[in-house]
ZAZA-878243 format. One line per 3 residues: number of its first residue (from 1); their letters; for each residue x, y, z of N, C-alpha, C. Coordinates in steps of 0.1 Angstrom, whole numbers, plus 2048, in hexadecimal, padded with zeros to 3 digits. Atoms other than C-alpha are relative to their C-alpha. Example, Ala and Ser with C-alpha at 12.3 -4.5 7.8 and 13.67 -1.06 7.14 Angstrom:
REM ZAZA-878243
1) AS) 809 7F4 800 87B 7D3 84E 809 80C 800; 7F7 7F5 800 889 7F5 847 7F8 80B 808
//
This chain:
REM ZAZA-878243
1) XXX) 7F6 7FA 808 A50 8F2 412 7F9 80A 7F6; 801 7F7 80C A4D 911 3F8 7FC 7F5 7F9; 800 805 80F A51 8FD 3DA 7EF 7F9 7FF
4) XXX) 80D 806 7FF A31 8E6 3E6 7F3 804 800; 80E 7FB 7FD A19 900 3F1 7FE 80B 7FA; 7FF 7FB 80E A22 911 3CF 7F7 7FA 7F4
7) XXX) 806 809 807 A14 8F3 3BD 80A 803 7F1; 7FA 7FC 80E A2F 8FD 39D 808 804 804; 7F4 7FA 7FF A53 907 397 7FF 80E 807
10) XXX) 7FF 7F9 7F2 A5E 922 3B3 811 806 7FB; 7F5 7FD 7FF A7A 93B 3A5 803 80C 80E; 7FF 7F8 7F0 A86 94F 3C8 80D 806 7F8
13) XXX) 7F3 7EF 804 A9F 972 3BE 7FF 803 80F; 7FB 7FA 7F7 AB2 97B 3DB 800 80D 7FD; 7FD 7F0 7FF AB1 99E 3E5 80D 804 803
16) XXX) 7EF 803 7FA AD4 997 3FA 80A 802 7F3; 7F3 806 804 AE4 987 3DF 7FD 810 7F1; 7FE 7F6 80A AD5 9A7 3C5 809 808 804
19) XXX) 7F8 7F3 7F6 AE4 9C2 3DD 80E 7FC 7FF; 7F4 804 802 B01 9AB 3DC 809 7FC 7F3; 7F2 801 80F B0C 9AA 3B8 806 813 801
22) XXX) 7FC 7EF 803 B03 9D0 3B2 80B 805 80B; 7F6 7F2 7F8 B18 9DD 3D2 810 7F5 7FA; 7F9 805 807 B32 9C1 3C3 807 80A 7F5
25) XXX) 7FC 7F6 80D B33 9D3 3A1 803 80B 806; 7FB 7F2 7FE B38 9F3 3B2 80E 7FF 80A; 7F2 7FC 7F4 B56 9E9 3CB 807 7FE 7F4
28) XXX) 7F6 805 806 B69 9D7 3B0 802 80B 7EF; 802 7F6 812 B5E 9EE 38B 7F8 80D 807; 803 7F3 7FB B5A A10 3A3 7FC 80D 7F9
31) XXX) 802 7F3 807 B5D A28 385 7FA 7FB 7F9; 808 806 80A B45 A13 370 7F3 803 804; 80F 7FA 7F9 B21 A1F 374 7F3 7F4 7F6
34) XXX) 80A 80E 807 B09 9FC 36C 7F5 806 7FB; 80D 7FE 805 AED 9FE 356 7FA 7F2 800; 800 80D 7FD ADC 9DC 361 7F3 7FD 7F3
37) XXX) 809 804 80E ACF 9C9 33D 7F3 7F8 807; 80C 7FF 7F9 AAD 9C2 34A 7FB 7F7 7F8; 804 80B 801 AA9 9A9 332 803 7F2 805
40) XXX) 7FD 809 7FB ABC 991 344 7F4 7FB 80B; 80B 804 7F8 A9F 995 35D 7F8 80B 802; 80B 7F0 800 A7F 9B3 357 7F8 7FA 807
43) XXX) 807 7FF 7F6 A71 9A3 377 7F9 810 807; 801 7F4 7F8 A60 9C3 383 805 804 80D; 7F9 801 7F5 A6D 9BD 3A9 80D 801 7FE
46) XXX) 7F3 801 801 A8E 9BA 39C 803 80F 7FA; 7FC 7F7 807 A8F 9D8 388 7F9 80E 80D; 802 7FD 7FA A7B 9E9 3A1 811 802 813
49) XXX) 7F5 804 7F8 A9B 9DD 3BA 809 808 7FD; 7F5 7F8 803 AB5 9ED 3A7 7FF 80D 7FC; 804 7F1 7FF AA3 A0C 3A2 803 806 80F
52) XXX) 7FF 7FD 7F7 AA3 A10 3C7 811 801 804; 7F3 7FA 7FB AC6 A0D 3CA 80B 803 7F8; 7F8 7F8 807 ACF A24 3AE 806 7FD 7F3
55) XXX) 7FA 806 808 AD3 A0C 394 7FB 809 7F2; 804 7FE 80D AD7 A1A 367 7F8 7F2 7FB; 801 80F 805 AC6 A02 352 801 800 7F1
58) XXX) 7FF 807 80E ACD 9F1 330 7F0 7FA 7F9; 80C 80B 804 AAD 9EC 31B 803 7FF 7F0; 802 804 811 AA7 9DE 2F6 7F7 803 7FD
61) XXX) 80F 7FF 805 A85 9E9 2EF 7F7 80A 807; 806 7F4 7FC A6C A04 2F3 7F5 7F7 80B; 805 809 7F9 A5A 9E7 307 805 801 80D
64) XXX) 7F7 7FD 7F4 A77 9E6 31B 802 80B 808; 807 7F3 7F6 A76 A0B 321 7FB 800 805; 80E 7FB 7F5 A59 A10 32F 802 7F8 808
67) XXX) 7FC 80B 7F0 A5D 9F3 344 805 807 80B; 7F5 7FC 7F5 A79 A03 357 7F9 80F 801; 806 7F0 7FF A66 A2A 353 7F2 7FD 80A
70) XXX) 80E 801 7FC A47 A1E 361 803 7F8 80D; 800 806 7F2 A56 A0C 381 807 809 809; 7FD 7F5 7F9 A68 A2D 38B 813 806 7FA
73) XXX) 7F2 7FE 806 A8A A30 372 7FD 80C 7FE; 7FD 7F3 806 A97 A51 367 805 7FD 7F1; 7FF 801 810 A9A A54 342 812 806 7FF
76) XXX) 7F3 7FF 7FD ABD A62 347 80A 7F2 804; 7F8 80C 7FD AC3 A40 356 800 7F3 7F9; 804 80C 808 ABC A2C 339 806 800 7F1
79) XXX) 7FA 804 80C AD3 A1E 31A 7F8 7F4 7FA; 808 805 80A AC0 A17 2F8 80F 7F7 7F8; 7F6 804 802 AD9 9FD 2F4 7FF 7F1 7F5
82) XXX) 800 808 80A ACF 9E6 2D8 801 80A 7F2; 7FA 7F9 808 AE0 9F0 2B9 7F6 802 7F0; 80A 7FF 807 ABF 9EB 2A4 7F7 801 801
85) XXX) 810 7FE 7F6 AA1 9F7 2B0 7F6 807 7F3; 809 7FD 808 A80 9FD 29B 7FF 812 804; 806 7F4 804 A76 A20 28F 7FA 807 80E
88) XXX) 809 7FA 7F8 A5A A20 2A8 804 800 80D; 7FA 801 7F1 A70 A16 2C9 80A 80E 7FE; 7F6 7F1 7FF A89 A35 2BF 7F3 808 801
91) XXX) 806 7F7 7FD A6D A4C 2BF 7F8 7FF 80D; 802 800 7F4 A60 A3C 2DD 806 809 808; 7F9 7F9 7FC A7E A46 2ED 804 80B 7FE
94) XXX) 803 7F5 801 A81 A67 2E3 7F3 807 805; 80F 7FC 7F7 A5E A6B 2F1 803 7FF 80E; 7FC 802 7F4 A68 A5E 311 80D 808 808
97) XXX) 7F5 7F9 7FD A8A A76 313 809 7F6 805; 7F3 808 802 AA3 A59 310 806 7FE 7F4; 7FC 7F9 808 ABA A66 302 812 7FA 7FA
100) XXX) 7F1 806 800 AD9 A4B 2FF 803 7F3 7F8; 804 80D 80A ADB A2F 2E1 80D 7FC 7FA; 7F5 806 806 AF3 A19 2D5 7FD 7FC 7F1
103) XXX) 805 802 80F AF4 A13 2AD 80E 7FC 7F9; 7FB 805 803 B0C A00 29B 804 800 7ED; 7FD 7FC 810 B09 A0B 274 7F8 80C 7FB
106) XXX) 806 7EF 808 AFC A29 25F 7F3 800 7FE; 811 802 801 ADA A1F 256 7FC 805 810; 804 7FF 7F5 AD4 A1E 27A 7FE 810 807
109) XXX) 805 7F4 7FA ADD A41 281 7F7 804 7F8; 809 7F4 806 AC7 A50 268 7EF 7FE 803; 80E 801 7FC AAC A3D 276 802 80B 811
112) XXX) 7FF 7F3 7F6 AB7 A4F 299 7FE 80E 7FC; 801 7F0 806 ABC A72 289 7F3 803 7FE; 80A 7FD 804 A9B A73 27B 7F8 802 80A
115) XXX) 80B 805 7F5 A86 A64 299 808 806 80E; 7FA 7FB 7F4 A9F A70 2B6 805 80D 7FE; 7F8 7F2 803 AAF A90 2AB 809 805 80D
118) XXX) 7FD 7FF 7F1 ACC A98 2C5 803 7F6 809; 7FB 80A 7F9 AD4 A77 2D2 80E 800 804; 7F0 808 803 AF3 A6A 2E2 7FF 7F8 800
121) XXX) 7FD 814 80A B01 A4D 2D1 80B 7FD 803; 7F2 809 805 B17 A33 2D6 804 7F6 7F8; 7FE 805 806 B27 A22 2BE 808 7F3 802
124) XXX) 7FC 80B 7FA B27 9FB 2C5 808 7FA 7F6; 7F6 806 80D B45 9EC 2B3 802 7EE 809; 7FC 812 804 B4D 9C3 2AD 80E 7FB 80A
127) XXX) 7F7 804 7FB B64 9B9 2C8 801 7EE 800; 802 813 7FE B70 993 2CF 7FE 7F9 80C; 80D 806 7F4 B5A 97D 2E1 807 7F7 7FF
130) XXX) 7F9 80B 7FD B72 95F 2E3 800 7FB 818; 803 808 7F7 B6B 946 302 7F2 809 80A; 80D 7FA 7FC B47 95A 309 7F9 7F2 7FC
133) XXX) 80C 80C 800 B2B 942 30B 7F1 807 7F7; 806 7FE 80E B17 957 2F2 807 80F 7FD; 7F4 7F4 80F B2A 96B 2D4 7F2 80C 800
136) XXX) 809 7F5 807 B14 98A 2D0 806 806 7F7; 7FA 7F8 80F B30 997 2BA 7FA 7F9 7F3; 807 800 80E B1D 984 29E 7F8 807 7FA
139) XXX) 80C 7F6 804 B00 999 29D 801 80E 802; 807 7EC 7FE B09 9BA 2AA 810 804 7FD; 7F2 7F5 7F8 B28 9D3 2AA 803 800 7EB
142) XXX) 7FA 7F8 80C B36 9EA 28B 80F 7FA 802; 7EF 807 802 B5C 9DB 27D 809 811 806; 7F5 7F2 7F7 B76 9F5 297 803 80B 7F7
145) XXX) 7F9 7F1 80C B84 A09 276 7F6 805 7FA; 80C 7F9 806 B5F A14 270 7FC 807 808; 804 7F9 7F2 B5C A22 290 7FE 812 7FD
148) XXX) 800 7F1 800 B66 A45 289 7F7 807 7F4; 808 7FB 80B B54 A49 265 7F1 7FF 808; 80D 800 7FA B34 A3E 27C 7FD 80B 80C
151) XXX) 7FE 7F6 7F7 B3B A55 298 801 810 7F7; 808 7F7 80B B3E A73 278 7F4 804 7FC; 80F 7FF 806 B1F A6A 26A 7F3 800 80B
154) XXX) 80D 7FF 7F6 B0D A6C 28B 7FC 80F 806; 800 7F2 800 B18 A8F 291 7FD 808 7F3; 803 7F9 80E B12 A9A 26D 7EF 7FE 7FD
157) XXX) 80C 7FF 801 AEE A8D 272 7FC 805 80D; 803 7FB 7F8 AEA AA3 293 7FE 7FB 80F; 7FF 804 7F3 AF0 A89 2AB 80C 802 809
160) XXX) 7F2 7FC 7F4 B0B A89 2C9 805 7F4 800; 7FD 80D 7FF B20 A6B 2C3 805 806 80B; 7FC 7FF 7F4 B2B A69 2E7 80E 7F4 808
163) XXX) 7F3 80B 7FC B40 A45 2E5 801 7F5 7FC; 7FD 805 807 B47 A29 2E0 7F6 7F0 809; 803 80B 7FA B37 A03 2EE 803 7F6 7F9
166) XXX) 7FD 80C 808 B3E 9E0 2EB 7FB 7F7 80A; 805 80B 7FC B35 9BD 2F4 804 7F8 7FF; 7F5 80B 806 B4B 9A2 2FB 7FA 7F1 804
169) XXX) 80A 80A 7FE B30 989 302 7FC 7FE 80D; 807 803 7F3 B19 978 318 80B 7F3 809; 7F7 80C 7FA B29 963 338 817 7FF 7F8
172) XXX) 7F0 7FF 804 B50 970 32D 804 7FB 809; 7F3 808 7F7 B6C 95C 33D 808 804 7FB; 7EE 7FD 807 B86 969 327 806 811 804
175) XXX) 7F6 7F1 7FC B98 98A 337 803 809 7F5; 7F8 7FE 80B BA8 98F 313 7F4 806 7F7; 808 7F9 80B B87 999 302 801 813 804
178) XXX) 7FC 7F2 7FB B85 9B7 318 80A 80A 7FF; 7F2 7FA 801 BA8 9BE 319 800 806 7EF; 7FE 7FC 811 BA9 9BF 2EE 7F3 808 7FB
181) XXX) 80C 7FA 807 B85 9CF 2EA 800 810 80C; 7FA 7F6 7F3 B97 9ED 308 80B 808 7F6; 7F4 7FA 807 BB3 9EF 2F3 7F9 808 7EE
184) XXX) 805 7FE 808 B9E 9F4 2D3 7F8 810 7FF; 80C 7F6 7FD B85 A0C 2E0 80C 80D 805; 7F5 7F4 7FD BA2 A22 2EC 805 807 7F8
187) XXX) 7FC 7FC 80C BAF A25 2CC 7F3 80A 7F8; 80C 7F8 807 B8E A33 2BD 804 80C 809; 800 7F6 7FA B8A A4C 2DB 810 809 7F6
190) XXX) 7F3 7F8 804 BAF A58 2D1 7FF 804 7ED; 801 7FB 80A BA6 A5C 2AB 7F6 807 801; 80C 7F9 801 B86 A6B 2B3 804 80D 801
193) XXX) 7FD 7F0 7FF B94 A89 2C3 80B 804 7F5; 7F5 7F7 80C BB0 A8D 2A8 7F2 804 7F6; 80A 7FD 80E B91 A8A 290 7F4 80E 807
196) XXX) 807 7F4 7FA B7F AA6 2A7 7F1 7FC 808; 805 805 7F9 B6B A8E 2B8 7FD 7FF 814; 7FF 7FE 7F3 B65 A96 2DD 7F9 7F1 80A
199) XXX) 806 805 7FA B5C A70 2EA 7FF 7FD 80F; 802 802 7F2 B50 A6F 30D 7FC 7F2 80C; 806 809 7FB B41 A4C 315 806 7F4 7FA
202) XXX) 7F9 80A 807 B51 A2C 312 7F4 7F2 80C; 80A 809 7FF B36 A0F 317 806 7ED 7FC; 7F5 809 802 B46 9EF 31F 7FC 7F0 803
205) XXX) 80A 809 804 B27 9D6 31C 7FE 7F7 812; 802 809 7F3 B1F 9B8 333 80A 7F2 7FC; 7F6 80A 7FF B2C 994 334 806 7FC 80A
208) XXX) 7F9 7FE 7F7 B3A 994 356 7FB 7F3 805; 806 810 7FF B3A 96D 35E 7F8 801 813; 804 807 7F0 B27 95D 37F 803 7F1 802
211) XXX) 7FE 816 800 B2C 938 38A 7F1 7FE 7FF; 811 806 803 B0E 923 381 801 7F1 804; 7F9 809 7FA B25 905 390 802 803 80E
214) XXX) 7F8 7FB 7F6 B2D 904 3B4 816 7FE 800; 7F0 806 800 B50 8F2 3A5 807 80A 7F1; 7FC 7FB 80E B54 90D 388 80B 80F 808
217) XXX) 7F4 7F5 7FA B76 91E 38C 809 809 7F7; 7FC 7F3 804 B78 937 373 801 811 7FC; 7FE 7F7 7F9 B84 957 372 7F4 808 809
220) XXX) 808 7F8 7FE B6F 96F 38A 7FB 80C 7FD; 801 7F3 800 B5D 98C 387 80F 80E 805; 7F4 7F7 7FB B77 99C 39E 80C 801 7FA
223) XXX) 7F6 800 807 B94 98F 390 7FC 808 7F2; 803 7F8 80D B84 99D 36E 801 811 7FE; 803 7F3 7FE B7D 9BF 37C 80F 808 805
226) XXX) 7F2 7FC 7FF BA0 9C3 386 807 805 7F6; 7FB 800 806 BB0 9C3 367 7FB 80A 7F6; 806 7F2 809 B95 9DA 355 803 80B 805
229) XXX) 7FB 7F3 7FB B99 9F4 370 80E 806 7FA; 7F2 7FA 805 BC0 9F5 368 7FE 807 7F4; 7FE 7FD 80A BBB 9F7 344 7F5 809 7FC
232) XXX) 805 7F5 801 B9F A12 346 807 80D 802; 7F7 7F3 7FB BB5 A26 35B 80C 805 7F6; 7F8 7FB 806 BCE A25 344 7FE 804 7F3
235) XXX) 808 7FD 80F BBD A27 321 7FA 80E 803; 80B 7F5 801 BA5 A44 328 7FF 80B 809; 802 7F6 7F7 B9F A64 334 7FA 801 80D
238) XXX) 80B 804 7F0 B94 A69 359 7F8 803 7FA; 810 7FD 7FE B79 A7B 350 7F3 7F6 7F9; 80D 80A 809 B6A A5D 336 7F8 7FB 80B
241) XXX) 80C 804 7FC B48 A54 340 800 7ED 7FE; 804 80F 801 B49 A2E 349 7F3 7FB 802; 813 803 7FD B28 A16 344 808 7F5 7FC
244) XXX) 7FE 811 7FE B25 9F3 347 7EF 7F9 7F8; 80A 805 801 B07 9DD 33E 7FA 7F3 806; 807 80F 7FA B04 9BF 358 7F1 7FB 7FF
247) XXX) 810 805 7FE AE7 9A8 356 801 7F5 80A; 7FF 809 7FC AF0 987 35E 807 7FC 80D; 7FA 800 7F0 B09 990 379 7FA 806 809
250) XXX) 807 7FC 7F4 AF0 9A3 38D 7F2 7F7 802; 80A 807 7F8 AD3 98C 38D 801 7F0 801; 7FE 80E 7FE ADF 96F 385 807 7F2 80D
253) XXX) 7FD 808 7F7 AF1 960 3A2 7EF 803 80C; 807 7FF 7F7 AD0 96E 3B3 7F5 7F5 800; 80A 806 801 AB9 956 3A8 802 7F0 800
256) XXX) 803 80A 7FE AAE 933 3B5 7F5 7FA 7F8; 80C 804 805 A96 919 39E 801 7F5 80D; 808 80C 7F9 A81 902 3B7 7F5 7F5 7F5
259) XXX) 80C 806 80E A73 8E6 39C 7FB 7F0 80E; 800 809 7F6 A64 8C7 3A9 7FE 7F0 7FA; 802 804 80A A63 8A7 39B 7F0 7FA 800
262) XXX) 80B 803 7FD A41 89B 38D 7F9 7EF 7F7; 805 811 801 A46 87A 37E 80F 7FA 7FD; 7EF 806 801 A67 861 379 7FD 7EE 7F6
265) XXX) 800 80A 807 A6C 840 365 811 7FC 800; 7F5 802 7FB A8E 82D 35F 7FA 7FE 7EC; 801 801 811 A95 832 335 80F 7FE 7FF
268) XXX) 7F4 7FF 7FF AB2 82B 325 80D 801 806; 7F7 804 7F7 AC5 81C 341 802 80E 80A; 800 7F6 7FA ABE 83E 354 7F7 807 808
271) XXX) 810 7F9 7F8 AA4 84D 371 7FD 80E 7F6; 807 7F1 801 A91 869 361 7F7 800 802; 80C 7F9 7FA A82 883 375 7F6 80A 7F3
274) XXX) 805 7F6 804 A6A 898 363 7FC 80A 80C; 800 7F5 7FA A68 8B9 372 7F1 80B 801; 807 7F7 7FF A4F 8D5 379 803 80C 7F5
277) XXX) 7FB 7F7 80A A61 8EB 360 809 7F8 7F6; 7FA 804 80A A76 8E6 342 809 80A 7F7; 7F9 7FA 80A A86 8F6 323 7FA 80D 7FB
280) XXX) 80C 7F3 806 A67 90E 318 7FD 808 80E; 806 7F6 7F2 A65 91B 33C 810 806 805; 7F6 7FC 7F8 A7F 922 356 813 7FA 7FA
283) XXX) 7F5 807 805 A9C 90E 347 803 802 7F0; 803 7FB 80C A95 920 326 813 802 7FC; 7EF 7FE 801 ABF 92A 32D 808 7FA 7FA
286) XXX) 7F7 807 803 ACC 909 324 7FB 7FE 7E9; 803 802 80E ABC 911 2FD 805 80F 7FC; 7FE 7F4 805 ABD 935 2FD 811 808 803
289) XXX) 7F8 7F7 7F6 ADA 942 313 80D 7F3 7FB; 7F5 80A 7FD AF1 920 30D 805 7F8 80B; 7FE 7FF 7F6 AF2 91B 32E 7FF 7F4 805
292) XXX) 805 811 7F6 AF6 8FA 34B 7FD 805 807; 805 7F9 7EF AEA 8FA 36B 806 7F9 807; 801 80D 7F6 AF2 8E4 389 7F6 7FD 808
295) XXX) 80C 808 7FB AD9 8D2 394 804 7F8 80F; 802 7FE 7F7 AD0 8D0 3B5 7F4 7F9 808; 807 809 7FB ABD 8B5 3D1 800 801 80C
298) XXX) 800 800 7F4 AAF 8B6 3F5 806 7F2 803; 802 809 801 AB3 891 3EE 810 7F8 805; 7F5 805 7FF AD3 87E 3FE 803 7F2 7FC
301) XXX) 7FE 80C 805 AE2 85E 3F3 80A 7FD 7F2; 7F8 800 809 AF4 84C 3DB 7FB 805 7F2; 803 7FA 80A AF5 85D 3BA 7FB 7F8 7F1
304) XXX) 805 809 808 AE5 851 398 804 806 7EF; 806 7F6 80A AE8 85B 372 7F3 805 7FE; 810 7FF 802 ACA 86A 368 7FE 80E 7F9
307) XXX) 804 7F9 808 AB8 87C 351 7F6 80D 805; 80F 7F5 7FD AA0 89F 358 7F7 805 7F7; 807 7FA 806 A82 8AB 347 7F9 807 800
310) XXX) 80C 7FC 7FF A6C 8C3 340 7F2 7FA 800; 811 804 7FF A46 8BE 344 7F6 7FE 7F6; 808 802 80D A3A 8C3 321 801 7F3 7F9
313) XXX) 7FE 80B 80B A30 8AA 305 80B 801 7F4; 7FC 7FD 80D A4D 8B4 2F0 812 7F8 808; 7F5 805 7F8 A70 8A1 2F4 80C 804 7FF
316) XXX) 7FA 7F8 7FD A82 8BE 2EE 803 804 80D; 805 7FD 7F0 A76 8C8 310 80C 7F6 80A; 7F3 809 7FA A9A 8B3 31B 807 80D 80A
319) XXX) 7F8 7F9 7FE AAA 8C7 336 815 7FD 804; 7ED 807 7FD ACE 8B2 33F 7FD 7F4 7FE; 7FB 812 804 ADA 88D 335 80C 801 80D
322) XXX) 7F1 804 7FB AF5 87F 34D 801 805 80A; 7FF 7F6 7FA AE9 892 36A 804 7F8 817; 7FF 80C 7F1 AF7 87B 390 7F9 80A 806
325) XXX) 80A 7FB 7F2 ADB 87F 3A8 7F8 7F3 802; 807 80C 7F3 ACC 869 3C6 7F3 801 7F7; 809 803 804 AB0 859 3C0 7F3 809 805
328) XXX) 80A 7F3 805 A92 86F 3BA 7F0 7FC 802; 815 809 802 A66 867 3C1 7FD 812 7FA; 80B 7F5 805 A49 87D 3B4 804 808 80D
331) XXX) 800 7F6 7F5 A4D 89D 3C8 80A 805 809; 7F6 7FB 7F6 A6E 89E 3D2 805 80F 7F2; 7FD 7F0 804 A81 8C3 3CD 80D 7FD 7F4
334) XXX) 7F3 7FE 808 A9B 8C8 3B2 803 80D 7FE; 803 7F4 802 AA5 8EB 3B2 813 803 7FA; 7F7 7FC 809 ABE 8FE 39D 808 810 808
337) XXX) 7FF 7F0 7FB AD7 920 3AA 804 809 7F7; 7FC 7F7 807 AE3 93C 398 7FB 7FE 7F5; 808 800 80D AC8 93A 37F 7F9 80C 800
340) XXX) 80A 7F6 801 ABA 95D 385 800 807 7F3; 7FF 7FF 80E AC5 966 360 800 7FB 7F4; 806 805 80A AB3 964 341 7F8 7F2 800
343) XXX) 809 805 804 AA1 945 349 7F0 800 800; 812 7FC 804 A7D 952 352 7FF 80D 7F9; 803 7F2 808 A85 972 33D 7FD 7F7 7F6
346) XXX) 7FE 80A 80F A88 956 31E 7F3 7F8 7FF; 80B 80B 7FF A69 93F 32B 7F6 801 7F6; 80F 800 80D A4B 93B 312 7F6 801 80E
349) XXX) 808 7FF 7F7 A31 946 327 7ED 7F5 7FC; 80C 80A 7FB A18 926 32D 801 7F5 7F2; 800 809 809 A21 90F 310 7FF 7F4 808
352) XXX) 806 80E 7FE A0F 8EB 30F 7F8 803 810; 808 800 7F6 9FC 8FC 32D 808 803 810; 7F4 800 7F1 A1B 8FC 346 806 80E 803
355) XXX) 7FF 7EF 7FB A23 920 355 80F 7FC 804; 7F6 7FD 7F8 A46 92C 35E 7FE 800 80C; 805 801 7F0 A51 92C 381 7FA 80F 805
358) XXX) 803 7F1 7F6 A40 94A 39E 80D 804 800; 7F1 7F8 7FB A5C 963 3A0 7FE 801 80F; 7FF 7FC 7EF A61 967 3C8 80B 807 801
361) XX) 7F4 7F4 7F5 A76 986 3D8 801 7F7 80E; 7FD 802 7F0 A85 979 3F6 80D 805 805
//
């Protein structure tokens, strides 16, 4: 088997299942043009992948840039989409001729203006993140009735406000955020041009749920994409420029963890396996991201409680309580699906000596 003549955790990224979100996103959100957030996964192969078949990308950092410039991106194809970025990353990008940045309050343009001169900007406003599985509206987005004084002050310091963006969180299930942060963003576009604002670009984030259950039955993507299209069509001018920012729905259903286990005991009335990986590596999701997983066994038979662990000395390193699975020896497989997002972008690379899993293209 792989996993064995790996000797260590074994994450496998479908190529199939990548080709199959992205042409996904394009049957069902047609007029939406993805910029794929690349921190969900700055695998080089992967980003290299959706370069080949045309993909924008979402980065946070001048780090990030170059990443995606240096594996064959066009600078045209790349949104500076963190709404706080240091001095030295704006002038990056203006060095590099990416030329498209999201900013969120005043201070921020004047750091733009200075170091970018000439930018377009969008202006990321505070939508609601209700039944998202992480709120980003805590940390980011300008209050909606500030919108237009920020979009002023971006053209009065010589940049091109261009529109508007928002974020209704990571893993959305709720239809309704979209729907009210659609209806909101409409309203600006419409005072902009009374106010002599020409906005062109409506940026309509990521969040676009995946199953991470085979028994998880809510809403879909599709069904989701249905309802935005209407209310695009009807809110906004044809000609607005739609953008998207998937992460988690394009790589995430692609990615398989292969862990294996490497020692077991029976503790508090429970088998636990310890694992090949843990919390600081591949499974970094269920701290960083909030995330479950289903857990997964070559192993048939009757089922058990049972506890999983990571491999380090720390007992944080807990990955699930309560988890039914057949009984388990040193060496048998446990493997995880739709884990291709955020958890080896999140990993600590080599804490207590233990390495994240090999990335494998297959």
């Amino acid at each position: 088997m792989v996993a064995k003549r790996n000797k260590g955790p074994l994450m496998m990224i479908s190529q199939a299942v990548l080709r199959k979100q992205y042409d996904t996103f394009h049957r069902f959100l047609s007029n939406v043009t993805p910029y794929y957030a690349i921190k969900a996964n700055p695998h080089p192969d992967i980003i290299k992948f959706f370069i080949k078949l045309g993909s924008s990308f979402d980065v946070a950092s001048a780090v990030e840039m170059n990443r995606v410039l240096a594996l064959g991106a066009l600078p045209s194809k790349i949104i500076f989409a963190n709404t706080i970025k240091s001095e030295a990353d704006i002038k990056e990008a203006y060095k590099k001729k990416v030329r498209l940045m999201t900013f969120d309050n005043e201070s921020e343009l004047y750091k733009i203006a200075k170091n970018a001169p000439g930018t377009r900007v969008l202006v990321r406003i505070k939508v609601e993140n209700h039944g998202s599985t992480v709120e980003l509206s805590l940390k980011f987005g300008a209050d909606p009735d500030q919108a237009i004084f920020l979009l002023q002050k971006a053209k009065s310091l010589g940049l091109k406000p261009d529109g508007v963006a928002f974020h209704v969180g990571s893993q959305c299930v709720n239809v309704n955020n979209y729907m009210r942060a659609l209806d909101i963003s409409s309203m600006i576009f419409n005072e902009a041009k009374k106010a002599g604002l020409a906005l062109k670009t409506l940026d309509i984030g990521g969040g676009f749920p995946i199953r991470h259950f085979d028994s998880d039955d809510h809403l879909t993507f599709k069904d989701m994409a249905r309802h935005i299209r209407k209310k695009l069509k009807r809110l906004f001018p044809k000609e607005t420029n739609f953008i998207a920012e998937p992460g988690r729905f394009f790589v995430g259903p692609a990615g398989t963890l292969v862990t294996q286990v490497v020692g077991r005991t029976f503790r508090n009335n429970h088998n636990y396996y310890y694992l090949n990986d843990g919390v600081y590596a591949d499974f970094s999701g269920i701290v960083f991201d909030h995330c479950r997983y289903e857990f997964k066994t070559l192993r048939r038979g009757q089922k058990f409680l049972s506890t999983l662990a990571g491999p380090t000395c720390d007992s944080f390193d807990t990955i699930a309580h309560n988890v039914d699975l057949p009984e388990l020896d040193v060496g048998n497989v446990v493997y995880v699906k739709n884990i291709g997002a955020y958890s080896s972008a999140s990993a600590v690379p080599g804490f207590n000596g233990f390495p994240p899993a090999k990335i494998l293209m297959i």
